[in-house]
N, C-alpha and C positions, 0 to 999 in steps of 0.2 A: 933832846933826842935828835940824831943826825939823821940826812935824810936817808941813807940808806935801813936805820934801825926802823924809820918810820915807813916805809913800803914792805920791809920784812914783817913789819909789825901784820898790816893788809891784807900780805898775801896768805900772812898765816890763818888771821882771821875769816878769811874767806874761803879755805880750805878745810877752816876746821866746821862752819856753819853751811855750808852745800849739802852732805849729806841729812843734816836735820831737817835743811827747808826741804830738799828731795823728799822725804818722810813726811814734811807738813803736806804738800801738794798732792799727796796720795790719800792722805785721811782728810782731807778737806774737799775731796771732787769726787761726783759721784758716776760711778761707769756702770754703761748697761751692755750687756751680751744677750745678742740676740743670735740663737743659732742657724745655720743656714738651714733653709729646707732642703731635703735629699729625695732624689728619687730611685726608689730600689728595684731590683727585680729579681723574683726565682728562675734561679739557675737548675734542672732538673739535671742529674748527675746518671747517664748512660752510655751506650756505648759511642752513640756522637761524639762523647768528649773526647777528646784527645789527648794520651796522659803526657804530662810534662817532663822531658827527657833529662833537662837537667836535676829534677828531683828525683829521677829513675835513678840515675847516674849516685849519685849520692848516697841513696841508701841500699843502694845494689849490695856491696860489700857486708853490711849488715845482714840482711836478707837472708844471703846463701847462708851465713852462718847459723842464722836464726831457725832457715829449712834444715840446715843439716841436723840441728839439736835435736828439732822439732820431730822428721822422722829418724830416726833411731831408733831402733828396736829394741825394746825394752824387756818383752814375753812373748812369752805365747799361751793363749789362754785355748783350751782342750776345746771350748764348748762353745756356744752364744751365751752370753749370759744379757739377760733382760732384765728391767727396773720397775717392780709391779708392788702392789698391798696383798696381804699382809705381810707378804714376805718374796724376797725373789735373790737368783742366782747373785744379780751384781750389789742389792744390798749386803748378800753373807759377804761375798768378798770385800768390799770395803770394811768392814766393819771386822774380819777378821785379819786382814791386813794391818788395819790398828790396834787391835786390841795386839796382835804378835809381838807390833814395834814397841806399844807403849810398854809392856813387860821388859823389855829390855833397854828404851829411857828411864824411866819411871824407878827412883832408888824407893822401892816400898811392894807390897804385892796390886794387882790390877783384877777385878771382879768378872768386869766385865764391859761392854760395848755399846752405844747407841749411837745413834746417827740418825738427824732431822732429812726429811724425803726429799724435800728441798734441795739441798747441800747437793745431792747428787742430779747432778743439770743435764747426763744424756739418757735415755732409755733403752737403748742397747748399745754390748760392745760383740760384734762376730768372733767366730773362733777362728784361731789362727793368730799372726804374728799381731803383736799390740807396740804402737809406740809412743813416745816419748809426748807427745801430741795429742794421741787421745787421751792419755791421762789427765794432761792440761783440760782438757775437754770436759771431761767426766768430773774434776773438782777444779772450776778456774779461781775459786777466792780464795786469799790470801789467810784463810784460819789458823792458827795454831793448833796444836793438839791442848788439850787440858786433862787435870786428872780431878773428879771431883768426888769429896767425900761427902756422902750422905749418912741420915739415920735411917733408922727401919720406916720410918711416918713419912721422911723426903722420899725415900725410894720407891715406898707405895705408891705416891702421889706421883713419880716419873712413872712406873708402869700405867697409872691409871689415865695421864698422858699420852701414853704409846697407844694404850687404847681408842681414847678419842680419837684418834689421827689414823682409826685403823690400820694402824702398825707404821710400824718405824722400824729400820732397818738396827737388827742387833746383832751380838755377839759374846760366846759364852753363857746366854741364861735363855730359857724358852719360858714361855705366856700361854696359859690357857683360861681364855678368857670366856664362862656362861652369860647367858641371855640376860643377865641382872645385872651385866658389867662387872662381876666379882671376878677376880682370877685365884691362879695358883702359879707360883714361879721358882723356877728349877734354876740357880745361881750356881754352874758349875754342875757337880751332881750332889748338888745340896738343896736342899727344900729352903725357899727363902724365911727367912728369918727376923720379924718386924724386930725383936730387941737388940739388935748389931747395925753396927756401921757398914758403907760399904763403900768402895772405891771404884769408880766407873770413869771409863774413858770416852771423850767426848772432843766436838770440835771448840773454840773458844768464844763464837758467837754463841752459841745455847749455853757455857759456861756461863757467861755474861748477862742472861737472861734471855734472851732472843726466841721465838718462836713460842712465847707463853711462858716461859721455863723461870719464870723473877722467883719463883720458890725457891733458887736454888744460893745457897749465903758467898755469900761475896769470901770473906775469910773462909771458905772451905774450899778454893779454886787453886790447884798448882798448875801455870801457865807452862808448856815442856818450849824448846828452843830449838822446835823445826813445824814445819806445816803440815798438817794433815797430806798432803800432795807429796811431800818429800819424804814421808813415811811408809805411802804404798808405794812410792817408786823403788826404796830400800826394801821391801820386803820381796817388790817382782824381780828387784836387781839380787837379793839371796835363793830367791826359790830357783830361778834360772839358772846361777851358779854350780844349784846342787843337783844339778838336770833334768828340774819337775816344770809339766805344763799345767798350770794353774786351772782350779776346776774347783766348782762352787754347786752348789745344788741346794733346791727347795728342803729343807728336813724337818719340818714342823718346828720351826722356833716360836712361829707365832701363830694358833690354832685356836680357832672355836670348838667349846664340847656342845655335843647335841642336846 
């Protein structure tokens, strides 16, 4: 072997066993982390503080865009409408705002409307101009609309539901419900009907089971492809069109008999 094959020999071989011993020296020693102590402090967050201009500066541009969306005028609602049990102005309007849209998503017929009390997060909207904003306001979660089909036993059990929760916001069917919790339910101007199915529109959290609702079958849920929120924006952006100020009222949908 000449000596240059023999120092090539060398340097190969020491190039090629560096990285292993690197790897032995690692699993063969034992390291300890000790973290540093920290001292913290609450910062309370007022008018003292001073806001940061370069972050102003940055999202400025968004902003406007965001306020412009934001107020936009969307309607104009006749009346105040208010968010009360067992029924009230701003639940008929939701609830009839969706049942409108889902009639015209929905390739099948739609029965009727419910809406968990929840779902709706402000308790009044004033009459006058409505915009873009407070709709945000009034439904800010991202739900889908759902269309779900029940039998006459589920649907019972969803009024019997509404009941509990002394009322829930509906649409299309009226509840009158006696002192023994029994009711009588007006689907349309049809007397409801335990031997038939029915089709009810809904948001896609209670489709899902949300709010108590697991009675409700998974295979019986068609998920629609807009939000409950972009439904009544389309319904204020048609009524408007057609030069109606929206106007909701108490009408006994959901009533005790004496």
């Amino acid at each position: 072997m000449g000596l240059s094959q023999h120092h090539s020999f060398r340097r190969g071989t020491r190039n090629a066993l560096f990285p292993a011993l690197f790897l032995l020296s690692l699993v063969s020693c034992t390291y300890y982390y000790s973290p540093a102590s920290r001292e913290t402090a609450q910062v309370r967050v007022n008018e003292t503080i001073a806001p940061d201009t370069a972050i102003e500066h940055i999202i400025a541009p968004y902003k406007e865009a965001l306020d412009a969306e934001m107020n936009d005028v969307v309607a104009v609602f006749g009346m105040d409408m208010r968010k009360a049990k067992p029924e009230s102005q701003l639940g008929n309007f939701v609830c009839d705002a969706v049942l409108a849209q889902g009639e015209k998503i929905y390739d099948g017929p739609v029965d009727f409307a419910v809406y968990n009390y929840g779902g709706i997060r402000i308790d009044n909207i004033s009459a006058g101009p409505v915009t873009r904003g407070k709709i945000f306001e009034l439904l800010p979660f991202e739900n889908f609309g759902a269309i779900v089909t029940l039998d006459g036993s589920a649907t019972a059990q969803l009024f019997r539901k509404i009941i509990a929760e002394d009322g829930w916001p509906v649409g299309g069917v009226t509840l009158t419900i006696h002192s023994d919790y029994t009711f009588e339910a007006m689907i349309g101007n049809t007397p409801f009907d335990s031997t038939r199915s029915y089709h009810i529109i809904m948001n896609d959290y209670m489709a899902n089971g949300g709010d108590d609702l697991s009675f409700i079958p998974a295979e019986n849920v068609v998920f629609l492809k807009t939000t409950i929120r972009d439904m009544v924006l389309d319904y204020l952006r048609f009524e408007t069109e057609q030069g109606r100020t929206i106007q909701a009222k108490v009408e006994g949908r959901i009533t005790y008999a004496e």
